[in-house]
Each structure stands twice: as C-alpha cells, then as structure tokens.
DOKOL-471870 format. One line per 3 residues: their letters; for each residue x, y, z negated of N, C-alpha, C, CB. Coordinates in steps of 0.02 Angstrom, whole numbers, plus 50000, padded with zeros to 5 digits. Each point is the difference from the previous one (the first is absolute). Glycine has a CB too. Example, Ala and Ser with C-alpha at 12.3 -4.5 7.8 and 13.67 -1.06 7.14 Angstrom:
<sites>
as> 50660:49716:49610:49955:50059:50000:50045:50060:50000:49905:49941:49938  50077:50112:50098:50042:50059:49997:49961:50055:49963:50059:49968:50108
</sites>
This chain:
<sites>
xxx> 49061:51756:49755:50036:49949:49963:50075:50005:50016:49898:49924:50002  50149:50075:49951:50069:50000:49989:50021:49936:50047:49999:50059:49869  50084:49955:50137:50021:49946:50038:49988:49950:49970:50070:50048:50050
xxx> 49969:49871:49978:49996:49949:49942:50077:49985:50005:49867:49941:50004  50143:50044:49952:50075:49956:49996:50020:49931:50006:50006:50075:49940  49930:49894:50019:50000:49908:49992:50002:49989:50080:49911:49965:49874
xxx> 50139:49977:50108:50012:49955:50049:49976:49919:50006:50088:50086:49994  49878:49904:50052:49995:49924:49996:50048:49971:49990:49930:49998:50057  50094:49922:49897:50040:49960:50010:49989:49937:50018:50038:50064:49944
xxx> 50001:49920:50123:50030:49920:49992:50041:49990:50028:49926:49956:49988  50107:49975:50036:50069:49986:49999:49996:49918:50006:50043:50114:49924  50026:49858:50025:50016:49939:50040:50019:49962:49917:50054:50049:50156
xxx> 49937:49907:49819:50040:49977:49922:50026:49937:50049:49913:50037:49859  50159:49960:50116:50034:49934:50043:50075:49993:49932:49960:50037:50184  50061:49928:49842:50091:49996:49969:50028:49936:50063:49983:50018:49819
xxx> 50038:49984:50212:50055:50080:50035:49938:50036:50032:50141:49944:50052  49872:50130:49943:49955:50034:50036:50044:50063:50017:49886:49948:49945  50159:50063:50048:50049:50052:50029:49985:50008:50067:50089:49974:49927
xxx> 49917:49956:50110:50031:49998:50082:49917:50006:50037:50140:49896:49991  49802:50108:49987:49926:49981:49994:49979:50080:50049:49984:49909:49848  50016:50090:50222:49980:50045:50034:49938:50042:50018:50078:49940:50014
xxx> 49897:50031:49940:49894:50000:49997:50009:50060:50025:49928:49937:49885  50098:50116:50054:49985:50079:49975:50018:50037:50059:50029:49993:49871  50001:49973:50178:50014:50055:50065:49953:50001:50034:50100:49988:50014
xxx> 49852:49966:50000:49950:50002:50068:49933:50021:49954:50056:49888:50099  49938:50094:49823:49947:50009:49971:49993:50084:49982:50008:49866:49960  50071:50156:50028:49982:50077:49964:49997:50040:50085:50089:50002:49842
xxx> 49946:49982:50196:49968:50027:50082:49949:50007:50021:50061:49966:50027  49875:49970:49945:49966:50011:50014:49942:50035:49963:50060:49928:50058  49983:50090:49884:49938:50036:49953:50004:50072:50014:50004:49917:49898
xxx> 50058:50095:50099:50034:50075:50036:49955:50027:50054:50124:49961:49988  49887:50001:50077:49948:49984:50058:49942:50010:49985:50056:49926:50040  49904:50054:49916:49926:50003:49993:49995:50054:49940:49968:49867:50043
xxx> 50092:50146:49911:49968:50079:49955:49980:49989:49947:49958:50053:50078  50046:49855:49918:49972:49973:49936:50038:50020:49952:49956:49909:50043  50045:50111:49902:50045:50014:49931:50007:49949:49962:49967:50102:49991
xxx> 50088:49852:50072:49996:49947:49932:50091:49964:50019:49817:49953:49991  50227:50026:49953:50047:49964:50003:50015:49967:49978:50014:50044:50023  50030:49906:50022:50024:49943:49992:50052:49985:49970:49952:49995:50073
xxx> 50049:49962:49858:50049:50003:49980:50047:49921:49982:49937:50124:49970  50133:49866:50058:50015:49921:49990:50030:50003:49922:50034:49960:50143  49910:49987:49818:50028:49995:49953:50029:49929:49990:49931:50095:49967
xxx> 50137:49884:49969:50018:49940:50003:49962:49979:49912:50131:50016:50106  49817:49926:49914:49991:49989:49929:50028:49915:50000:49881:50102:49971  50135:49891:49963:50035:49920:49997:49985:49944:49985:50056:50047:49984
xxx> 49926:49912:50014:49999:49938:49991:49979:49999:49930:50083:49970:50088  49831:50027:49884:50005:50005:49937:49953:50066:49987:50123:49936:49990  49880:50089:50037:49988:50084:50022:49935:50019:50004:50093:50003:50067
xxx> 49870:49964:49991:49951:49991:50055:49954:50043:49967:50020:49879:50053  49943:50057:49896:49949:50023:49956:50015:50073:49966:49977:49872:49980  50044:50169:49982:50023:50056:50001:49993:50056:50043:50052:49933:49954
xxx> 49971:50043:50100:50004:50035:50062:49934:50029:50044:50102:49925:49996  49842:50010:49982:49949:50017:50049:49965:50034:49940:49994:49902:50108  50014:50082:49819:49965:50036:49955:50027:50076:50009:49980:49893:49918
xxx> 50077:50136:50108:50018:50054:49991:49963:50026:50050:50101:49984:49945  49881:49984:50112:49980:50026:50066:49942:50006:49991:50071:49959:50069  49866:49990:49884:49950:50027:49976:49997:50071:49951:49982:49877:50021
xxx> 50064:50136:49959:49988:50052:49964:50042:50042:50003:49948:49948:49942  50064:50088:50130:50043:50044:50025:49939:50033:50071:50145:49922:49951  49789:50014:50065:49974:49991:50036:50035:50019:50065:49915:49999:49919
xxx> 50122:49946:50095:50045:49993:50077:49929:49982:50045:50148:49938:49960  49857:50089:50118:49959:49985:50042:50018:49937:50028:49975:50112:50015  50053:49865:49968:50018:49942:50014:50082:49962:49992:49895:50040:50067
xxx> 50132:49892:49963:50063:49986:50002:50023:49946:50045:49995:50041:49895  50068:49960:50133:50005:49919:50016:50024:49956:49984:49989:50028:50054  49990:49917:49944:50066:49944:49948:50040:49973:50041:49933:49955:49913
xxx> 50138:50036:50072:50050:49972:50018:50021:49939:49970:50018:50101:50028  50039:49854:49988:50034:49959:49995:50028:50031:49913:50020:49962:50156  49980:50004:49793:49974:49915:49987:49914:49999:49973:50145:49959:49948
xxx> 49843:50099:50074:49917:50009:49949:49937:49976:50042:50040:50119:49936  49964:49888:50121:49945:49973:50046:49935:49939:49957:50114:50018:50110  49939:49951:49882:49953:49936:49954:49975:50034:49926:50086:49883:50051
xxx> 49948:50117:49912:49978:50038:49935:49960:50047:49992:50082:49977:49982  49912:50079:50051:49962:50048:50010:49935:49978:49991:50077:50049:50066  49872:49918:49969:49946:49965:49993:49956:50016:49948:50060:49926:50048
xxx> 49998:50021:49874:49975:50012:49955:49972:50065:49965:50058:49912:50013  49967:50132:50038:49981:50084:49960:49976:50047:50021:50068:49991:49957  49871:49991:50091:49976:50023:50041:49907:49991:49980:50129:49976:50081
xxx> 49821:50055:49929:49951:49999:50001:49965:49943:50040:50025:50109:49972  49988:49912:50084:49978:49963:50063:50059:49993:50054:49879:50046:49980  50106:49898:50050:50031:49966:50067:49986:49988:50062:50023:49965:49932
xxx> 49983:50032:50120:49974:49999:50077:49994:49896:49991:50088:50151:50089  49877:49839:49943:49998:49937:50015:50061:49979:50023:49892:50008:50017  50133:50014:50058:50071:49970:50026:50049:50021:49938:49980:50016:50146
xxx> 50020:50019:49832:50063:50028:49950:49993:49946:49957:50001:50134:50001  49947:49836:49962:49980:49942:49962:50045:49923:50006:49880:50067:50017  50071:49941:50054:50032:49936:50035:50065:49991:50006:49916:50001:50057
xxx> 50126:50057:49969:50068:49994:49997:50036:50000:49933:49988:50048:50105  49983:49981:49838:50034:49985:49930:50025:50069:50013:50034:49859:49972  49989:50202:50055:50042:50037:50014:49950:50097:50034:50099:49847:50024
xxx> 49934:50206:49929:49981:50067:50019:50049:50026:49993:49902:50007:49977  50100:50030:50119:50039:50043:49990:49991:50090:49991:50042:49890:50054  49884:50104:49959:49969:50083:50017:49941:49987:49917:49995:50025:50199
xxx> 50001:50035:49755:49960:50022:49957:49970:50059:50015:50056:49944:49933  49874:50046:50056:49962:50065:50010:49930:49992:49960:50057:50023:50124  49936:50037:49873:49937:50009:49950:49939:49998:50048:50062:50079:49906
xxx> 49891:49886:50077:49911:49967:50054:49958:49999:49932:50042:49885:50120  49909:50177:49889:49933:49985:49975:50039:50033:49904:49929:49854:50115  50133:50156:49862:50017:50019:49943:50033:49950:49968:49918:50073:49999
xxx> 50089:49868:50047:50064:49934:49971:50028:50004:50033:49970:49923:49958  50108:50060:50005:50043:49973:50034:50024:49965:50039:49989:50029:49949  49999:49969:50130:50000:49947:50041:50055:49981:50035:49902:50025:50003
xxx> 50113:49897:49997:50066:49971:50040:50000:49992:50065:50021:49946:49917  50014:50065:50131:49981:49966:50099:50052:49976:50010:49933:50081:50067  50091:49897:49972:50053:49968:50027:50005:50026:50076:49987:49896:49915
xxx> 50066:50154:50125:50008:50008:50047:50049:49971:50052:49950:50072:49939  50103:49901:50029:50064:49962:49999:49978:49954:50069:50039:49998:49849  49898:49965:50144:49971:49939:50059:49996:50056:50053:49914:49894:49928
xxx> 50031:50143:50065:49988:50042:50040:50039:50044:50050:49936:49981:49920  50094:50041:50039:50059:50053:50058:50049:49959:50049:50017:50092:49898  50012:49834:50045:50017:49953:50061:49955:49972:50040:50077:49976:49942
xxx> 49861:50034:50061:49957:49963:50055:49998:50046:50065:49922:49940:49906  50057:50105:50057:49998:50062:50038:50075:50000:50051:49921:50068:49888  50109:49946:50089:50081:49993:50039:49984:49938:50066:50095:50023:49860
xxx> 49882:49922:50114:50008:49945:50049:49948:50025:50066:50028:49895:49894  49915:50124:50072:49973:50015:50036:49991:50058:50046:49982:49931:49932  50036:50116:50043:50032:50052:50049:50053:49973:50064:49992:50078:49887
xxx> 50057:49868:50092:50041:49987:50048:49986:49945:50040:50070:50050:49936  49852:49936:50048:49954:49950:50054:50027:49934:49985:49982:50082:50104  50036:49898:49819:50021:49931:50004:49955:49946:49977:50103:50049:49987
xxx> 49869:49908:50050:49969:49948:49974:49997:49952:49947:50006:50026:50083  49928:49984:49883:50004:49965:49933:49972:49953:49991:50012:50073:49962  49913:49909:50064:49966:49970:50005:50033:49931:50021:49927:50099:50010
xxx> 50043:49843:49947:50036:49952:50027:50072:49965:49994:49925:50052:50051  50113:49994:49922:50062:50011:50013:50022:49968:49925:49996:50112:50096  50085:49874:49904:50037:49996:49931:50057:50036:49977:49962:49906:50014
xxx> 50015:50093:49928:50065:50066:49973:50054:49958:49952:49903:50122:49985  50137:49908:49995:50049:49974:49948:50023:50046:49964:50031:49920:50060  49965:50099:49879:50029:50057:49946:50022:49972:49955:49934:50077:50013
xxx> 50137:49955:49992:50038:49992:49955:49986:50040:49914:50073:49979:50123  49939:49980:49826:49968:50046:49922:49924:49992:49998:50089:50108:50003  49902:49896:49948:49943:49988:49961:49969:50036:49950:50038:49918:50026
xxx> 49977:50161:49980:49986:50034:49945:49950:50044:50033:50110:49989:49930  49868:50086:50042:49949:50016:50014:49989:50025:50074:49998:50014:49880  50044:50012:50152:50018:49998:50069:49976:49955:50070:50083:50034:49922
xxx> 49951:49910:50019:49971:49951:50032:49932:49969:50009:50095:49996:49976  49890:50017:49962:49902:49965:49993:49956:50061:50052:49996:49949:49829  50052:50129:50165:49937:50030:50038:49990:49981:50069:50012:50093:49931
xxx> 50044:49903:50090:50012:49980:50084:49979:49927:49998:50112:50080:50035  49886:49888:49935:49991:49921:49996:49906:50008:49998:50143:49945:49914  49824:50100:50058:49928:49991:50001:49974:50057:50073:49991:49968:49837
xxx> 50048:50083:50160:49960:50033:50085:50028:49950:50051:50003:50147:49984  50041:49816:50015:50010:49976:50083:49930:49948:49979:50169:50002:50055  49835:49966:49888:49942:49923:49985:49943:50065:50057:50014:49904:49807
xxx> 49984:50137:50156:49918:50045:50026:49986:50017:50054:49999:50047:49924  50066:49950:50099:50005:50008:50084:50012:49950:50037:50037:50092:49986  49946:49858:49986:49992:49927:50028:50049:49957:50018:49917:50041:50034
xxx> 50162:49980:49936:50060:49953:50018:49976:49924:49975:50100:50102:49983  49925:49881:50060:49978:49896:49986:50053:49975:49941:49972:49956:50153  50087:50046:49842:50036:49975:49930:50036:50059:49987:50018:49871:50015
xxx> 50015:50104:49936:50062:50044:49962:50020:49970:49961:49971:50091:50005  50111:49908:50005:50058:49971:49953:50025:50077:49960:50050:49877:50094  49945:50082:49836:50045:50038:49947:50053:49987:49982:49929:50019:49966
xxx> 50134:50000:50049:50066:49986:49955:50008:50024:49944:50046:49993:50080  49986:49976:49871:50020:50029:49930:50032:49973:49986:49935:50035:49964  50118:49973:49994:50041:49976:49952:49977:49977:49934:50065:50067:50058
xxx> 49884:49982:49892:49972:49973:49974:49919:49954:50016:50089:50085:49951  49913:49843:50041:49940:49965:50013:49953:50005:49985:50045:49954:50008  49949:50074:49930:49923:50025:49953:49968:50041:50045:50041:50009:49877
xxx> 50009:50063:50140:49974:50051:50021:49979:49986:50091:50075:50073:49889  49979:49900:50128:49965:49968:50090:49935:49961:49990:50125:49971:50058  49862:49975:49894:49937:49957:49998:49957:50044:49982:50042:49896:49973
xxx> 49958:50181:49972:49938:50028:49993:49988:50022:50045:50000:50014:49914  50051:50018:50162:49975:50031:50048:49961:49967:50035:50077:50057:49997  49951:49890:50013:49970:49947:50038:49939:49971:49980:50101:49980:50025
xxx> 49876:50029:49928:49929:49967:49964:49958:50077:50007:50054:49887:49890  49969:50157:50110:49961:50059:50034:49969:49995:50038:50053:50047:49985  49987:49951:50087:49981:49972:50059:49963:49937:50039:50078:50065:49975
xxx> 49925:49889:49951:49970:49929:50042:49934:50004:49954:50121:49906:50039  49884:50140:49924:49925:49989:49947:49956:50079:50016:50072:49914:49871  49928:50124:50159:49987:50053:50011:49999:50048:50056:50022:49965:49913
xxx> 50010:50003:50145:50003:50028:50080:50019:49962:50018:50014:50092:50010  49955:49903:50063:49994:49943:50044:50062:49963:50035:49897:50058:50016  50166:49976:49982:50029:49978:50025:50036:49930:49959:49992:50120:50062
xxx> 50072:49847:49972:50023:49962:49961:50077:49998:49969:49907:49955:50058  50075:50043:49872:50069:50020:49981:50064:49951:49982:49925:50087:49964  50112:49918:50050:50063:49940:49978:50081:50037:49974:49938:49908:50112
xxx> 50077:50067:49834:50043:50004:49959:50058:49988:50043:49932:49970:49902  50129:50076:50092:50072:49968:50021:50044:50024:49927:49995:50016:50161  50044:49933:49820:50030:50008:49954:50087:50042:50022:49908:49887:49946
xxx> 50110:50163:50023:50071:50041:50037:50047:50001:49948:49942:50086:50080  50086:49839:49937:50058:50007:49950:50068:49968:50036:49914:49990:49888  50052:50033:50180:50063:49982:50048:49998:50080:50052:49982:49828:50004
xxx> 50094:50170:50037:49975:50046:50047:49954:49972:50044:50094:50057:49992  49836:49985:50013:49941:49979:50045:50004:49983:50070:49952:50064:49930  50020:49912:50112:49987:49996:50047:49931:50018:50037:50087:49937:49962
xxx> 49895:50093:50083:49939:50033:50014:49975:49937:50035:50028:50137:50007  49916:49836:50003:49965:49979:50054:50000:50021:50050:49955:49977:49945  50051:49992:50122:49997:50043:50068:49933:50009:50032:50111:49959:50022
xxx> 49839:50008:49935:49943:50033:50016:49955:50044:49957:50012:49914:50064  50041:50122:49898:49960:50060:49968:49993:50061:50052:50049:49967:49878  49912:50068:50083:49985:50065:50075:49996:50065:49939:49895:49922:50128
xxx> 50106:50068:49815:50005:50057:49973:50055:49994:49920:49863:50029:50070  50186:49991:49940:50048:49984:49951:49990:50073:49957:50093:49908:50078  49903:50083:49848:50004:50057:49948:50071:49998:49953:49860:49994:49997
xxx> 50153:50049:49994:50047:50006:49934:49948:50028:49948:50125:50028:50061  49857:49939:49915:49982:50062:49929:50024:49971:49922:49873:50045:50069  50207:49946:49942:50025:49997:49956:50034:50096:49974:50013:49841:50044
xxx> 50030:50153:49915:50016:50102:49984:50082:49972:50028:49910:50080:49846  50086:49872:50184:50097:49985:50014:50004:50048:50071:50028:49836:49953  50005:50212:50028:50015:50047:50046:49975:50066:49975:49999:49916:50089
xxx> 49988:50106:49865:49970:50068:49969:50051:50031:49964:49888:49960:49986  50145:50016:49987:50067:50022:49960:50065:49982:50018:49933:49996:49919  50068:49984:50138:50070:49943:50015:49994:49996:50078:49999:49909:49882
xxx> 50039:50080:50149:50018:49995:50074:49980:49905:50033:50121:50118:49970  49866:49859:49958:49984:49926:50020:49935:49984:50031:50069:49974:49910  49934:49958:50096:49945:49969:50064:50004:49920:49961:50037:50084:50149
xxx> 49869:49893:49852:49975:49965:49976:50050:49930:50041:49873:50087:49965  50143:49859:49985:50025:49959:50012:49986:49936:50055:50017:50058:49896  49971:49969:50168:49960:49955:50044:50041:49992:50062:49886:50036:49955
xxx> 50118:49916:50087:50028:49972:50048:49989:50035:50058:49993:49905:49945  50047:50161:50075:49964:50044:50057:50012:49988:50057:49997:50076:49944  50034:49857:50077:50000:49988:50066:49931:49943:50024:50148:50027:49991
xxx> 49825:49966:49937:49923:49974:50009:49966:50033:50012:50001:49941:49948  49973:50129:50078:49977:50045:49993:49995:49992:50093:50042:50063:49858  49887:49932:50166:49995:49986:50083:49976:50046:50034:49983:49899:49987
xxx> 50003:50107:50076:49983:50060:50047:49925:49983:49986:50107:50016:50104  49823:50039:49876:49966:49994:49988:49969:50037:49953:50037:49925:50048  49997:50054:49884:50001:50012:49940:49993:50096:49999:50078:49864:49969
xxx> 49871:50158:49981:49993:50057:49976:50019:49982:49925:49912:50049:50090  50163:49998:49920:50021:50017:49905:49989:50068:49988:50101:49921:49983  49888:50076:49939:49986:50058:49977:50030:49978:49928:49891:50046:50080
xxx> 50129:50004:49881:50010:50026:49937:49963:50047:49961:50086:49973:50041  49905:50011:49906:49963:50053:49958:50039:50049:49955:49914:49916:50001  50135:50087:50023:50078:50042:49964:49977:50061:50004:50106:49936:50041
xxx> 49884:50131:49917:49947:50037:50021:50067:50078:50002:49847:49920:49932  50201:50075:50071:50057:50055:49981:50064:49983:50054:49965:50007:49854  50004:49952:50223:50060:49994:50042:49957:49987:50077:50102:49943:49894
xxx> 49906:50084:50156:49978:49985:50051:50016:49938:50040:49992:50108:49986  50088:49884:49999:50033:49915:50003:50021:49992:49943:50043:49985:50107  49937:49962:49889:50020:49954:49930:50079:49957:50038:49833:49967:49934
xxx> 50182:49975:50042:50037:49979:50021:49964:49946:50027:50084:50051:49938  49861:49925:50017:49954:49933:50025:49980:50034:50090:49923:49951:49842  50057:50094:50166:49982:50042:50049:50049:50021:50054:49928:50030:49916
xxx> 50126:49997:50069:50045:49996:50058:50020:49915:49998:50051:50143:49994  49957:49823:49986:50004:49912:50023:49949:49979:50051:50034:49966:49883  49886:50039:50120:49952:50033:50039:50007:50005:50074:49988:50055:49902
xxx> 50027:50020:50087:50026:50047:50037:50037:49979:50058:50000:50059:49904  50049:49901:50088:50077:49985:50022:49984:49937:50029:50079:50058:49909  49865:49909:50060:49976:49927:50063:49937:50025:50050:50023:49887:49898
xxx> 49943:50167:50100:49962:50041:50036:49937:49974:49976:50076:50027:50100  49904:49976:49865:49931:49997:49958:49986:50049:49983:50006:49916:49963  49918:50089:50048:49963:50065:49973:50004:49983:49922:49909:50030:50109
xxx> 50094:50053:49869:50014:50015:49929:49952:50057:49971:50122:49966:50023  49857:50011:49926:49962:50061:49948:50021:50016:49932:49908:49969:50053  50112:50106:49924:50035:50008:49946:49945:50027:49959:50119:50015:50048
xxx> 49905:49971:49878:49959:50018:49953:49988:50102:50006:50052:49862:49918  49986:50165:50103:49975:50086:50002:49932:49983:50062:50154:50092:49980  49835:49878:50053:49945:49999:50038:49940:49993:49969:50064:49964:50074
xxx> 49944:49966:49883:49941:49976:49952:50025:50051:49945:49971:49856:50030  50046:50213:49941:49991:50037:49952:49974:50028:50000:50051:49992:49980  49959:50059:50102:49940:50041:50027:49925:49981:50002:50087:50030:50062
xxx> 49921:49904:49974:49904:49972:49994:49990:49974:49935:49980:49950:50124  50050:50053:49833:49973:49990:49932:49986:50051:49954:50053:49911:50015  49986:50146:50021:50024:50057:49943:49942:50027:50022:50136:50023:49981
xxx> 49837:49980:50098:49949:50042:50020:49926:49968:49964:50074:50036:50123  49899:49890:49846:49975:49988:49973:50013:50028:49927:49985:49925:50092  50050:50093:49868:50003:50012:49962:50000:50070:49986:50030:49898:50002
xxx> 49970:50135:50035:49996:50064:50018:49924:50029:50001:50108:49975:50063  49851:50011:49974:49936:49979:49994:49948:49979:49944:50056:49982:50085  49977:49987:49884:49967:49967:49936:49995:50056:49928:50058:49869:50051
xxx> 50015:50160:49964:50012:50047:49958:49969:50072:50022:50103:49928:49969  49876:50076:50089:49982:50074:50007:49909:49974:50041:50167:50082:50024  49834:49884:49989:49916:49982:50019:50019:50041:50079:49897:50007:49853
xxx> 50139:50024:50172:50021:50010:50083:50040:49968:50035:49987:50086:49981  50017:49900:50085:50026:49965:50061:50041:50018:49979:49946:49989:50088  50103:49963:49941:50100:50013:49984:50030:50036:50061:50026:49876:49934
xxx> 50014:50190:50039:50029:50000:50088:50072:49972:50007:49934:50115:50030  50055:49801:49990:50034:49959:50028:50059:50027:50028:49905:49944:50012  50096:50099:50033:50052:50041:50068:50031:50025:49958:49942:50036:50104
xxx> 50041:50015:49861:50048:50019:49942:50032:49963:49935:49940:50083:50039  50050:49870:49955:50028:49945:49953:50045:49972:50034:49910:49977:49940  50077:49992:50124:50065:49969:50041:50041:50059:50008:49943:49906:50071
xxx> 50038:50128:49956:50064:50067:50023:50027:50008:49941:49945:50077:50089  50042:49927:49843:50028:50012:49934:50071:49948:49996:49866:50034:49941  50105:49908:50076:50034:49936:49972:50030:49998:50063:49927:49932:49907
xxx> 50079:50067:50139:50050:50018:50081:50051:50051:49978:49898:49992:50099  50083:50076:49895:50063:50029:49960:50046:49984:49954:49942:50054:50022  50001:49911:49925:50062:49995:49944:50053:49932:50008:49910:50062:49911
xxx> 50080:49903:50130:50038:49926:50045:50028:50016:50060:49918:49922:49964  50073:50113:50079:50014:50040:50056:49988:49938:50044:50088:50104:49958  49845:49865:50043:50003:49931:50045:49907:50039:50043:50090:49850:49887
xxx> 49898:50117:50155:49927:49988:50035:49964:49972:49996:50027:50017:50045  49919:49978:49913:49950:49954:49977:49963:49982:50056:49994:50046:49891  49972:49888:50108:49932:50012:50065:49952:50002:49981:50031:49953:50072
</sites>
C-alpha cells in the first residue's frame, strides 16, 4: 500500500483567536506521538458558528475546540452532549462518539485539575468568580462536584449572573449567591478561592475592576486568561503573596483531555507543558 497524504483535522473556532495558544502544546503533542493530524486556529464570527461546524461536518474534522463567544451557541449544533457540558449551558471540546457529533466541556476540568495538583482544598470551602459566561459555568459546576460549600458570581450583567446562579442552586449541591458588579468590587475576606473568568486581560494589559487591597493572606487566585502566564489580575496576587494559578496551567490539563478524546490515547502531558514553557519562557508545575 502507497503512502497516505490525508491529514486529520482539528483546531480551535473562536474570534479573537489570534493570541489562542492551544496549537503549540496540541501540534507537539501529535508530532510526539506520529499522529498525522493538525491543528489549526481558526477565527469564525459572530453569526458564523452554524456554518462553521457544518463545514467541519463536511470536511470531516476529527474534531474542534470552541472558544469565546461560541461556547454557549455551539450546543445547538451538535448531535449529542456530555451531561456536565449540558448542565453548564457551555462546550468547549467537539468530538465524534459512536458517529455523532459530540460536545464535552473541559474548561471545569483542567481548572480542577490545576487546584488539585497544587493540593488546594475544596471541599467545604468558598469560592468567588468573577463573569458569568461559559468559563465561568464550567468551573462553577466541577468545584459544585468537588464539593465546594457556596459560590458567589459577579456580573455586570444580572440576567446572566442569576442564570449562573440558578445553575448552581437547582442542580449541584453547593450554594449559590448573586453579587451584582457595577461598582469596583470588593472580595470577601473569607473567600479561599478567587476566579477571574472574565476575557479582561486577553487582549489588553487590564485587570478586572476589584478592590485589590481586599484580597487577604489565604486566598488562592487564579485566572483563566489562557495567552499570559501573569495577567495583571495575577501579578496584583503575586505582589500580596498569595498563591496563584494561571490559565496556561488549566490549558495543558484541558488540552490533555482533549487530546485524548480526539485520538482515543493517553496524553503526553510532559510534552505539552514543556511545549507551552518554551513558548512563554516561564515554569509550569
């Protein structure tokens, strides 16, 4: 039998997706394993979506990931859904199961994973995340699963904080409560796990509008900024001596789930961080 040429495809549909680092730790690791397959970041727009996944049906992509603003929308155009992906309203990983099109959500996951690698306690515990979009619902339903006792949502818009919040109080155990952010915030000093998963800091040098000298010894922050090792929310952090987790951490443990899904083999993890360590020139743990 002759060589082959075809190449697997998948990749990333987002807008902004320029700055979107997936394709470094994902095409490393396909390289690494010999798989013939690439990753490609595409920008589709607002309007688009539907189109997009029809093209990917009939280009037969091995899969894709969804980005910021499609997470939610996507749904509708999909075969099938994971239960948590459901629950959260939100997919960011597509892959084909059984000959449908199937949605997952890894986004919760890779940040859980992160916490938990760095031995931080959840159980019990309360978080506070800032935003309310899909980011937010995934991390907002794995900590519920991992047994955090409340969680505050901030938003600016109220619709979208109360649907998060009715997620959480109608559907995982924990308990959820609304903060409305139409002031600069103030953190509680007895939160123990502070999130950004707003995109303020992905395109811009800025930092979510919150009171950072509220910010207490204790506190684990993290960002889901997925294209900076410090954010600015993060060196603020940093600089009062709080442990910190950046979104390239949770890309790797998400990317390595998604990695997996698309090839039905173990992820090699070591080589995905080392990918994404080079191209930041920082030290992952």
């Amino acid at each position: 039998m002759g060589k082959s040429y075809q190449k697997q495809w998948v990749g990333v549909f987002g807008d902004p997706v320029d700055d979107n680092p997936t394709v470094v730790m994902e095409q490393a690791a396909f390289d690494y394993a010999e798989i013939p397959m690439e990753y490609l970041t595409i920008q589709v727009k607002r309007g688009d979506l539907k189109a997009a996944v029809e093209g990917l049906r009939a280009m037969n992509f091995t899969g894709i990931n969804i980005t910021m603003p499609h997470k939610g929308e996507v749904l509708q155009y999909l075969d099938q859904i994971s239960e948590s992906a459901r629950t959260m309203g939100a997919v960011n990983t597509v892959y084909w199961k059984d000959g449908k099109l199937t949605g997952e959500n890894t986004d919760g996951k890779g940040f859980l994973k992160s916490l938990q690698d760095g031995n931080v306690s959840i159980k019990g515990k309360k978080a506070f995340i800032l935003g309310a979009g899909g980011a937010a619902r995934a991390i907002a339903v794995e900590l519920a699963g991992a047994g955090i006792a409340s969680i505050s949502v901030a938003n600016r818009n109220e619709e979208h904080g109360q649907t998060l919040v009715k997620i959480i109080n109608e559907k995982t155990a924990a308990e959820g409560r609304f903060v409305l952010w139409n002031t600069t915030l103030s953190i509680p000093e007895d939160t123990d796990i502070l999130v950004n998963a707003t995109p303020v800091g992905f395109t811009d040098e800025k930092k979510p509008d919150i009171d950072y000298d509220s910010l207490k010894e204790g506190m684990n922050v993290c960002d889901v900024i997925p294209n900076k090792a410090w954010t600015p929310f993060l060196l603020e952090a940093k600089n009062r001596g709080l442990r910190t987790f950046n979104g390239l951490q949770m890309l790797v443990n998400q990317g390595a789930v998604a990695y997996e899904l698309w090839t039905g083999r173990p992820a090699p993890v070591e080589v995905m961080r080392k990918a994404m360590e080079k191209e930041y020139g920082v030290i992952l743990p």
